[in-house]
Structure formats: structure tokens, C-alpha cells
N, C-alpha and C positions, 0 to 999 in steps of 0.2 A: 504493500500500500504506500502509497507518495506520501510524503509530507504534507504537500495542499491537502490530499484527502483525510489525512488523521488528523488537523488541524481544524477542519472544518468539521466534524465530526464531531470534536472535542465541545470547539464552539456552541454544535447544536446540542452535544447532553446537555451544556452547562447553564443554556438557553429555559431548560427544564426548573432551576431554579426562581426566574422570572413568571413564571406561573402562580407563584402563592405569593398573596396580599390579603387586605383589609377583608376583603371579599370572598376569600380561598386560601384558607387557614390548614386546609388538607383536602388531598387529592388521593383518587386511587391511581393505581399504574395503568389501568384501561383510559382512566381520562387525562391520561398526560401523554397518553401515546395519540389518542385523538386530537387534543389540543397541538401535539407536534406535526399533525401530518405523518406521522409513523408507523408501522404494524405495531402491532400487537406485541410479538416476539425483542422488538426493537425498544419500545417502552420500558417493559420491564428489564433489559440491559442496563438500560440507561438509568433505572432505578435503583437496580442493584451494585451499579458500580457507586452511585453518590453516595448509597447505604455503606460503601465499606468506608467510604471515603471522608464520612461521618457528616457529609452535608444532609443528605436527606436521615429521617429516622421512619419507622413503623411505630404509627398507633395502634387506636383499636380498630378494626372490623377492615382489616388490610388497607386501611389509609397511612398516606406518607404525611408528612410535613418537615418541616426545615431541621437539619439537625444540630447537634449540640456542636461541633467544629466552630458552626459561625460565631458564637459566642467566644472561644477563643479566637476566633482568626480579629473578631472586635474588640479586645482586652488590646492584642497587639496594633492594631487600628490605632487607639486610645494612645497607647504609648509613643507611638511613631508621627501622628497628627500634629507638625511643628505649629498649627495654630492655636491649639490647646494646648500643647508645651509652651507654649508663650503666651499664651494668652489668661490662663486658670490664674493667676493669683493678680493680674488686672480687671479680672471680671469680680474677682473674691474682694477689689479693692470698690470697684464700683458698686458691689451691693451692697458695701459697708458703708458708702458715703449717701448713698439714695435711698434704701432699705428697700430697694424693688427685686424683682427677679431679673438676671441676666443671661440671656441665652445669645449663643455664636450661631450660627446658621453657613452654609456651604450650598454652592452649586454642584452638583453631579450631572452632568451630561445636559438632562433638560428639567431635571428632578432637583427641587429645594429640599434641602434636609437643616433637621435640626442637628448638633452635633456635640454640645453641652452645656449644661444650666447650673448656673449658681444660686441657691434657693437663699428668699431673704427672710425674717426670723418669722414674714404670715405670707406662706407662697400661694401664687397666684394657681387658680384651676384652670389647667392647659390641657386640653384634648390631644395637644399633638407633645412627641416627643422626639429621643435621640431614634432616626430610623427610618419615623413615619414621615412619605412626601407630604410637601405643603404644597398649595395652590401657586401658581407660578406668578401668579398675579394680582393677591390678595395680601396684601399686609408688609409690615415694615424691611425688615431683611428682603426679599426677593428685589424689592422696589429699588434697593440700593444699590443691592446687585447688579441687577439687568441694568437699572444707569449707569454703571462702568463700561458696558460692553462698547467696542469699536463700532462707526456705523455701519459695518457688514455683517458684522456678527447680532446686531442689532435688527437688521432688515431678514437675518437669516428667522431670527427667533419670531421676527411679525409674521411673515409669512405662513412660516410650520402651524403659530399658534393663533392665527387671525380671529377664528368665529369663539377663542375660548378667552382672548383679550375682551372682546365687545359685552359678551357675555359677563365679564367680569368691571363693567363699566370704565374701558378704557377708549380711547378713539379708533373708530375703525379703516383711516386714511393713514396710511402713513408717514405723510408729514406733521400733522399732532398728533403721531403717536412717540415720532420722536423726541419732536416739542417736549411733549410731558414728562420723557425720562430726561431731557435736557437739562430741565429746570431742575428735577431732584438732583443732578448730577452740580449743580452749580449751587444747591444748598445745603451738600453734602448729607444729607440726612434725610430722615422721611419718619413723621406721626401719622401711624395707623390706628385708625381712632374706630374698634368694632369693625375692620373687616375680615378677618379672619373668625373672631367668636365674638358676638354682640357686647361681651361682658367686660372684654379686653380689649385696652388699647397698649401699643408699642411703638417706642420713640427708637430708630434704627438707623447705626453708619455706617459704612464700609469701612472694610479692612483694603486697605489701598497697596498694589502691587506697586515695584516700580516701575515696571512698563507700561502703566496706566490701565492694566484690568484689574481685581480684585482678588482676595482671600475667600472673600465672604461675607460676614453682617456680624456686629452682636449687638444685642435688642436690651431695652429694661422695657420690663412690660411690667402693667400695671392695670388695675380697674379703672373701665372708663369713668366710672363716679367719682375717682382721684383728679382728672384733668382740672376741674373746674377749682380745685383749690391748690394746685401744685405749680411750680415756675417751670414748664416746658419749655421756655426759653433756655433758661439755665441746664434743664435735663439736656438736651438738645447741645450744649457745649460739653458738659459732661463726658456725654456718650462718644461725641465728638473725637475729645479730645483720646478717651483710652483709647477708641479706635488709631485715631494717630501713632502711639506710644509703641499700639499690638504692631501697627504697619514696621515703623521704625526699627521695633527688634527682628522682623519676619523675614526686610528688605537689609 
């Protein structure tokens, strides 16, 4: 067998893992071979090698679901993640100075993720965590994000995600669409006041590369019933600035 073919091969077991989310918590080997485009015989190959491999596991009633491996292969994640090595005791400095919650947030591919939170001494109720995608176009982190990106890579991301921007009340022309990340881009920052969860709002910078795209975001999030008596001005430099401090050690 060539190279290209055990390659691509590899790809498509591995491909098997993108199967289970929020939604598909476990699967049997018959609907993952379905879901692949696969026989039958080929499925359950491809189940049993991830089973030794310690990705997938066996529950009950011959369902798989993800296995314990990931969980270390996420320990070392955690260890090797140079923005959380630099960043965990300037987030730990920011919740001591605001008492809010702070979280970093990361781009993956076209996926927001959270990636770690510093709880403050009455943490906020967050539906989402270290893991789970966020919306790519709701809330404070993503917004900062995508305002770094170049304007190719910014026309690349309109296009892909056109009807799920609009959707998400952004403009569906693409010249204010860039407009709109232009400006976050020029206010370094972005308060999301209840778009992600009605209950929460989050004041969000980027982590600034120095070839002018980013790290990522970290957020204080807080009760939108806090805005009205807190200096988001001031939050808004805060956040700012450790963003700056995280860039500076990173770059």
C-alpha cells in the first residue's frame, strides 16, 4: 500500500472521531460506518483500532464514545498551550483586581473554543466551557478574534459563513461586514452584553501576535445586571491592558 493511501486512510479512521458532539454523545459501529460512507466490515476496523488506541471506548448496549486517551492527550495540551503558560497567573491577577470571571478563548480552524477560566470568589453560570464550540459570531472573544484576521482571511471566513453571520445579526454585504470588525479592530476590545447567554455579559481583547493576527481573546465576564453599576470603561482598559502584557510575553 502507498503512502498517499495509508495516509488517507489514517485521515479517514481519524475522521471517525468528529462524529461525536453535543448531539452524539455515542454511537454504535453500524452508524459510524454509515455516517463514513463505509461497509460495515470497515467500521468496525476503524472502531477497533481507536478502541486499542484508547480514543474511542465501549459503553453499554455496544455503543462507543470518546475514550479516556483524550483526556491525557488534554493534560499535555494544558501543559504545552504557551498561552496558558503565560497567561494563568495574569488572568489569576485580573480576577483578583475585578472579582469577575476570566476566560482565554482560541480559534481552531473555524471553531471558537474556550481554553481556560479563572473562577472569581461568586463565579458566573457559563453553559459553555474548556472544549465546547462557541458560536463564531456571538459574543466577546470571537468578535476580537475575527477583527485581527487579514482582509483575505476575513472575506474567506464571510463567504464560508455568510447566511450564519446574518443570522446572527451581523451585515450581510461585505463591505459592513468588514466595517464592523474594522471598528472592533480599532477599539481593541468588544462588550458582549447577553449575546451568547441572556444573563451574561463579556468585556473581550485580543491577544495580539506580532505579525498582526492573534493568540486568541480573554474575556471577564460578568452579569449583565452588573453593567449598569460597574466602570466598563475602566474594565475595558483592564482587560486591555493584560491582554497587552499576555501578547508581550507570547511575542
Amino acid at each position: 500500500m502507498s503512502e498517499e493511501k495509508t495516509a488517507s486512510g489514517l485521515s479517514r479512521m481519524l475522521g471517525v472521531l468528529d462524529l461525536f458532539d453535543d448531539s452524539m454523545l455515542t454511537r454504535t459501529a453500524e452508524s459510524i460506518a454509515e455516517e463514513m460512507g463505509v461497509s460495515i466490515p470497515t467500521g468496525y476496523r476503524y472502531v477497533r483500532l481507536l478502541v486499542e488506541a484508547g480514543l474511542l471506548q465501549r459503553v453499554e448496549n455496544s455503543h462507543y464514545t470518546l475514550g479516556p486517551r483524550i483526556i491525557l492527550l488534554d493534560h499535555y495540551i494544558r501543559k504545552a498551550d504557551p498561552v496558558l503558560r503565560e497567561g494563568i497567573p495574569i488572568m489569576r491577577e485580573l480576577v483578583e483586581t475585578t472579582g469577575f470571571d476570566c476566560v482565554s478563548s482560541s480559534l481552531f480552524g473555524d471553531q471558537l473554543l474556550d481554553t481556560h477560566r479563572e473562577y472569581s470568589g461568586v463565579p458566573a453560570a457559563l453553559a459553555y466551557g474548556r472544549g465546547r464550540p462557541r458560536p463564531l459570531f456571538r459574543g466577546g472573544a470571537p468578535k476580537v478574534i475575527v477583527a485581527g484576521f487579514p482582509p483575505a482571511q476575513l472575506h474567506k471566513l464571510f463567504d464560508a459563513h455568510r447566511a450564519e453571520a446574518v443570522q446572527n445579526g451581523l451585515p450581510g454585504e461585505w463591505s459592513d461586514f468588514r466595517r464592523y470588525y474594522a471598528a472592533i479592530r480599532k477599539a481593541g476590545h468588544y462588550l458582549s452584553n447577553g449575546e451568547l447567554e441572556p444573563h451574561l455579559a463579556a468585556l473581550a481583547a485580543p491577544i495580539a501576535k506580532a505579525d498582526g493576527g492573534t493568540w486568541g481573546a480573554i474575556s471577564l465576564v460578568l452579569e449583565t445586571s452588573r453593567l449598569a453599576i460597574v466602570d466598563t470603561d475602566k474594565l475595558a482598559r483592564l482587560v486591555m491592558d493584560a491582554a497587552q502584557r499576555l501578547s508581550a510575553r507570547l511575542n
